[in-house]
DSSP file (Angstrom, degrees, kcal/mol; ACC not computed):
  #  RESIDUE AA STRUCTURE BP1 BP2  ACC     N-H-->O    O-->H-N    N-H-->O    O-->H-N    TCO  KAPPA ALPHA  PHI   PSI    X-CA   Y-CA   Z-CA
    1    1 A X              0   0    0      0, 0.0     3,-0.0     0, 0.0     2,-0.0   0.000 360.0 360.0 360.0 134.0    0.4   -8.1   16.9
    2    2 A X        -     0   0    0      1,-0.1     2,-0.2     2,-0.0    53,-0.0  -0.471 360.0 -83.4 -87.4 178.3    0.0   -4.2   18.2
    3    3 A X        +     0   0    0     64,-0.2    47,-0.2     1,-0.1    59,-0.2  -0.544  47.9 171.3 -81.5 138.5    1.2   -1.3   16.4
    4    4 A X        +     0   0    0     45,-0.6    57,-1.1    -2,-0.2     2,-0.4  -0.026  57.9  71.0-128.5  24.4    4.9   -0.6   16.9
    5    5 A X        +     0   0    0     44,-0.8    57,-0.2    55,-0.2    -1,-0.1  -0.872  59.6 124.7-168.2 110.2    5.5    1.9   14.5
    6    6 A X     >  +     0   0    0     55,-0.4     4,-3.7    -2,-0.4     5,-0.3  -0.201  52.2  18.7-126.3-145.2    4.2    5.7   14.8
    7    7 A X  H  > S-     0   0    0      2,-0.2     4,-2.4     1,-0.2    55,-0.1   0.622 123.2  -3.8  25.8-139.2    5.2    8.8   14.9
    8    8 A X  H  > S+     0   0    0      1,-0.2     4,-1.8     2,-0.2    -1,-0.2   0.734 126.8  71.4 -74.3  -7.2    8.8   10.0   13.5
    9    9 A X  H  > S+     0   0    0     52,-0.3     4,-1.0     2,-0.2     3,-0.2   0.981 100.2  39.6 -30.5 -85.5    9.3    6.2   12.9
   10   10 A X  H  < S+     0   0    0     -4,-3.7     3,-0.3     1,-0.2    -3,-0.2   0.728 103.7  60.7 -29.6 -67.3    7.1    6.1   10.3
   11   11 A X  H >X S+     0   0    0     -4,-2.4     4,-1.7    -5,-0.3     3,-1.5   0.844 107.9  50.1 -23.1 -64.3    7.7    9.2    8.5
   12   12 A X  H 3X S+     0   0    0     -4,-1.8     4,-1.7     1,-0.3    -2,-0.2   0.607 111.6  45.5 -73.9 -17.1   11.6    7.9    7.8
   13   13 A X  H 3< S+     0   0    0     -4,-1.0    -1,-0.3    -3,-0.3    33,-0.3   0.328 108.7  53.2-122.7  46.1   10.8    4.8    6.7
   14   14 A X  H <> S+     0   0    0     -3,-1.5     4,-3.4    32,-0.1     5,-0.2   0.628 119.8  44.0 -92.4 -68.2    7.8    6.3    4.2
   15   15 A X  H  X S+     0   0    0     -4,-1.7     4,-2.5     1,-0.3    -2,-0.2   0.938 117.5  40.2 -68.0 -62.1   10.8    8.4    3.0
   16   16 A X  H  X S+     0   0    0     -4,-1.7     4,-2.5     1,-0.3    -1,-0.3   0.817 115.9  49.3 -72.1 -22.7   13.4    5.7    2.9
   17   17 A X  H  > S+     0   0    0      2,-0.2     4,-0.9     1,-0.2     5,-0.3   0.945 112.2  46.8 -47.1 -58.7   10.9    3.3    1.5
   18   18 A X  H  < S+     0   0    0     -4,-3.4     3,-0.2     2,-0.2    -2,-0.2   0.902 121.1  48.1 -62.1 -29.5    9.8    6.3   -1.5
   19   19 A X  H >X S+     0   0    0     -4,-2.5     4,-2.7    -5,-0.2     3,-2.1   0.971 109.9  47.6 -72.5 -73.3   14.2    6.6   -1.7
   20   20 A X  H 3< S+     0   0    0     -4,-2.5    19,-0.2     1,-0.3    -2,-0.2   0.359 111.9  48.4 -80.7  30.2   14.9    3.2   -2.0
   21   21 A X  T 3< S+     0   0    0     -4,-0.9    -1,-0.3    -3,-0.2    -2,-0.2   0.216 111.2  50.6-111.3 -18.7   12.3    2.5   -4.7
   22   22 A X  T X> S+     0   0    0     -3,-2.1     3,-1.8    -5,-0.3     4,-1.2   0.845 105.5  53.3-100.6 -39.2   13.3    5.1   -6.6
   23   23 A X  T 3< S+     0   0    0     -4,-2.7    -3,-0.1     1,-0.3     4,-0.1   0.695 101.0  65.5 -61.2 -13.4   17.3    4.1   -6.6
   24   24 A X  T 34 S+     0   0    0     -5,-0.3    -1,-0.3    11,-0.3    -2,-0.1   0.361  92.3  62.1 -97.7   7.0   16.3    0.5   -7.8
   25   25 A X  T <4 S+     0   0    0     -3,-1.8    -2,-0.2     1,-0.1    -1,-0.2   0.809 110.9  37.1 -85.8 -41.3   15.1    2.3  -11.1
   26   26 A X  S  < S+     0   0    0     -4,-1.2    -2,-0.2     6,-0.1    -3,-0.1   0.589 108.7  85.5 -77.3  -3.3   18.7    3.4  -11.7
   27   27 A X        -     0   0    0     -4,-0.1     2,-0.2     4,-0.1    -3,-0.1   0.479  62.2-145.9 -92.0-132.2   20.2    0.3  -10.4
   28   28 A X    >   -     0   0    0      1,-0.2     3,-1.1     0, 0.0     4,-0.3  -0.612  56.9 -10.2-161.3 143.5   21.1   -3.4  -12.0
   29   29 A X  T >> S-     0   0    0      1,-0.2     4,-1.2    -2,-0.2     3,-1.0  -0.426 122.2 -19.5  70.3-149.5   21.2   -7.0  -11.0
   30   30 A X  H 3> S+     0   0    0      1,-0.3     4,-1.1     2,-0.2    -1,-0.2   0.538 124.1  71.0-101.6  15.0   20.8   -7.3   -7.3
   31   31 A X  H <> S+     0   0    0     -3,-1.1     4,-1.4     2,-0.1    -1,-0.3   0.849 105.3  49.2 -72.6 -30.6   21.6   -4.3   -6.0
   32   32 A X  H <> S+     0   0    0     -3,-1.0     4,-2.0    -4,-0.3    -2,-0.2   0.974 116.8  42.5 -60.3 -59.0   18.0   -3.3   -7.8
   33   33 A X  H  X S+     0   0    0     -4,-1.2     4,-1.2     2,-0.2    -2,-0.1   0.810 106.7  56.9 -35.7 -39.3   16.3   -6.3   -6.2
   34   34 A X  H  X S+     0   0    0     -4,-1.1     4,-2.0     1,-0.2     5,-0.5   0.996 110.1  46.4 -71.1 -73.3   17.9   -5.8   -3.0
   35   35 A X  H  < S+     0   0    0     -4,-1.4   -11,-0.3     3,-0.2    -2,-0.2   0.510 110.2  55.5 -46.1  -7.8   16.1   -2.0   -3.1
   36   36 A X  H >X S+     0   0    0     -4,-2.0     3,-2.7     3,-0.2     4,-0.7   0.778 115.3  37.4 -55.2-100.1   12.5   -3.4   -4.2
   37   37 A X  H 3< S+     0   0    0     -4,-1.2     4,-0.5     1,-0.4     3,-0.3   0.545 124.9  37.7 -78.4 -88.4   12.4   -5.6   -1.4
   38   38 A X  T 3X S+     0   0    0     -4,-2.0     4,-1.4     1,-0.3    -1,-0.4   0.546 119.0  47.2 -90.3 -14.7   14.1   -3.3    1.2
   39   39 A X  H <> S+     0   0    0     -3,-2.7     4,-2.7    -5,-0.5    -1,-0.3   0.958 124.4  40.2-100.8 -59.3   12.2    0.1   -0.2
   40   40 A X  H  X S+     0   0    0     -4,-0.7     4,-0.8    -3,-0.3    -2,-0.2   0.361 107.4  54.2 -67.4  22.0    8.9   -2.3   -0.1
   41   41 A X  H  > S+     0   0    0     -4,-0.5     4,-2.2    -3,-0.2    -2,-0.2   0.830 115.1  45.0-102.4 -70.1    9.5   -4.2    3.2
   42   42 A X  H  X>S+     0   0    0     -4,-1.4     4,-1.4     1,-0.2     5,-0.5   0.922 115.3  54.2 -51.1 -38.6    9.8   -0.1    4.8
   43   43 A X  H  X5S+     0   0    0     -4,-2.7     4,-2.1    -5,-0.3     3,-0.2   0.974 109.6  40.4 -36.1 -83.4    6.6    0.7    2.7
   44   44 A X  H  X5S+     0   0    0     -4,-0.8     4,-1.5     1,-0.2     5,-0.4   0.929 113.5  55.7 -63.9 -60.4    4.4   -2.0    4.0
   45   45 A X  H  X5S+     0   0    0     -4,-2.2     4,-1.9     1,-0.2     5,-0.2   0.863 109.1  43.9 -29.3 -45.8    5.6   -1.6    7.7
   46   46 A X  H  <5S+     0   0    0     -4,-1.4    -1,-0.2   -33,-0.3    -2,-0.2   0.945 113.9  56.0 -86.1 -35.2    4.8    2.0    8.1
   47   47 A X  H  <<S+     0   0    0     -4,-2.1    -2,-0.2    -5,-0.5    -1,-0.1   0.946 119.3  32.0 -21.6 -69.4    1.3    1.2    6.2
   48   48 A X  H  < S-     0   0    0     -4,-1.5    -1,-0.2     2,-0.3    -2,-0.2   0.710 100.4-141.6 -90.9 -24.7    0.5   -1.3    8.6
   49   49 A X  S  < S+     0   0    0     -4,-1.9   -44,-0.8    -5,-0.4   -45,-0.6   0.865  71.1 100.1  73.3  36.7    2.3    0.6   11.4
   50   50 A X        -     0   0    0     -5,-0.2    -1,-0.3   -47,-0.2    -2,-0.3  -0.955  46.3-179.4-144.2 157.4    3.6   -3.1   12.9
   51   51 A X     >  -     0   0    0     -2,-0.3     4,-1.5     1,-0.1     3,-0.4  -0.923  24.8-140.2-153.9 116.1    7.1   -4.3   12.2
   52   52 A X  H >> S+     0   0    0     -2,-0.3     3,-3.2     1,-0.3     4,-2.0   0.931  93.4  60.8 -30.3 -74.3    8.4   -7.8   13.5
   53   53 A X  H 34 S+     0   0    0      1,-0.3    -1,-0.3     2,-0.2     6,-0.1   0.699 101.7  44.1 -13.0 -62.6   11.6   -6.5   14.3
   54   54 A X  H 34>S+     0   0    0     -3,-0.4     5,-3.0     1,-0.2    -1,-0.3   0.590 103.9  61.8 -90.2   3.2   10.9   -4.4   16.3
   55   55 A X  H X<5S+     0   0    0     -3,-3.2     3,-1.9    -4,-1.5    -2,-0.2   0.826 111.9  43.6 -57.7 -43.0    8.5   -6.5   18.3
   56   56 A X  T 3<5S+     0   0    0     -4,-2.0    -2,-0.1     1,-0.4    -1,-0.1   0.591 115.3  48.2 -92.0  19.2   11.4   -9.1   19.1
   57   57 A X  T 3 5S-     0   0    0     -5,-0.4    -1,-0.4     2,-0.1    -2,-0.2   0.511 114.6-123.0-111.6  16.3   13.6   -6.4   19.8
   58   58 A X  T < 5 +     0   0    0     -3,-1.9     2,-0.7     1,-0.2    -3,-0.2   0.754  55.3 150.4  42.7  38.0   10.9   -4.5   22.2
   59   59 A X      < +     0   0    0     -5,-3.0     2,-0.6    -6,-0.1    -1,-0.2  -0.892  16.7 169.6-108.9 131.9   10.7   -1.2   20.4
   60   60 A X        +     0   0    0     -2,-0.7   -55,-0.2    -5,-0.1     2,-0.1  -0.782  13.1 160.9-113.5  76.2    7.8    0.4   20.6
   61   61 A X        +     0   0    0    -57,-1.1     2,-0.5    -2,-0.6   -55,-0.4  -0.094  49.6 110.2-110.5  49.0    7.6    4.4   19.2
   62   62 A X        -     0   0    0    -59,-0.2     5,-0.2   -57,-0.2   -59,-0.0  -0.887  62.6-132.6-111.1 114.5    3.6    4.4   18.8
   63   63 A X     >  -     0   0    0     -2,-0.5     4,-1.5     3,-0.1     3,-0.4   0.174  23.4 -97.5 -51.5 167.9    1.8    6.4   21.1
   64   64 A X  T  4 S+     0   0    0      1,-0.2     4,-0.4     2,-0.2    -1,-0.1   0.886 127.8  43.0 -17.8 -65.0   -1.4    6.1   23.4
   65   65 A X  T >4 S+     0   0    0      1,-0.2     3,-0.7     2,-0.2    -1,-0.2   0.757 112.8  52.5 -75.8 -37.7   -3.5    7.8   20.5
   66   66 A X  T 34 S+     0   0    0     -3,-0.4    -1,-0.2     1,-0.2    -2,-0.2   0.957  99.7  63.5 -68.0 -58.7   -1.8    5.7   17.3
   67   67 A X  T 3< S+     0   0    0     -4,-1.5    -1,-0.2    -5,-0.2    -2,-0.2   0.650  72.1  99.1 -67.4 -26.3   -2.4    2.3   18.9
   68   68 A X  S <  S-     0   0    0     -3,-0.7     3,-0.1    -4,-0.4    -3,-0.0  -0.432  82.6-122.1 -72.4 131.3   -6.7    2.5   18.9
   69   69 A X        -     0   0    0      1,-0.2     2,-0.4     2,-0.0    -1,-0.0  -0.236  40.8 -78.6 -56.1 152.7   -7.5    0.2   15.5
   70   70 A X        -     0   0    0      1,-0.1     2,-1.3     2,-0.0    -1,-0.2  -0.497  32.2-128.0 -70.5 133.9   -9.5    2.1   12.8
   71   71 A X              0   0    0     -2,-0.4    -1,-0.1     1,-0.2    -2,-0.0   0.178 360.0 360.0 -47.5  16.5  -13.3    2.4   13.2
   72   72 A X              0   0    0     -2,-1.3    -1,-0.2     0, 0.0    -2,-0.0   0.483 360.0 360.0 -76.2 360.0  -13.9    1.1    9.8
């Protein structure tokens, strides 16, 4: 799968990932669960900088320069 998640994409869901990880410390039951899973589902997506979703929905906000894999 190519990268589909760049740019100001990313950023917001770094932020809302780092938000909703921190509101499932205050939280109880499954409204905490529910923020794990959703604050580390936006975590791991902007990490890997691919997201399903938006593959079957055809959104694409990574540029030219984001897409080349790292030289590692």
């Amino acid at each position: 799968m190519d990268r589909n998640v760049g740019g100001a994409d990313r950023h917001l869901r770094i932020l809302g990932g780092i938000v909703l990880l921190g509101s499932a410390l205050r939280a109880r039951g499954f409204g905490r669960v529910a923020a794990l899973l959703a604050g580390a589902v936006l975590l791991l997506t902007a990490a890997v900088q691919r997201c399903p979703v938006n593959a079957l929905a055809g959104v694409d906000t990574c540029r030219a320069g984001e897409r080349l894999e790292p030289g590692w």
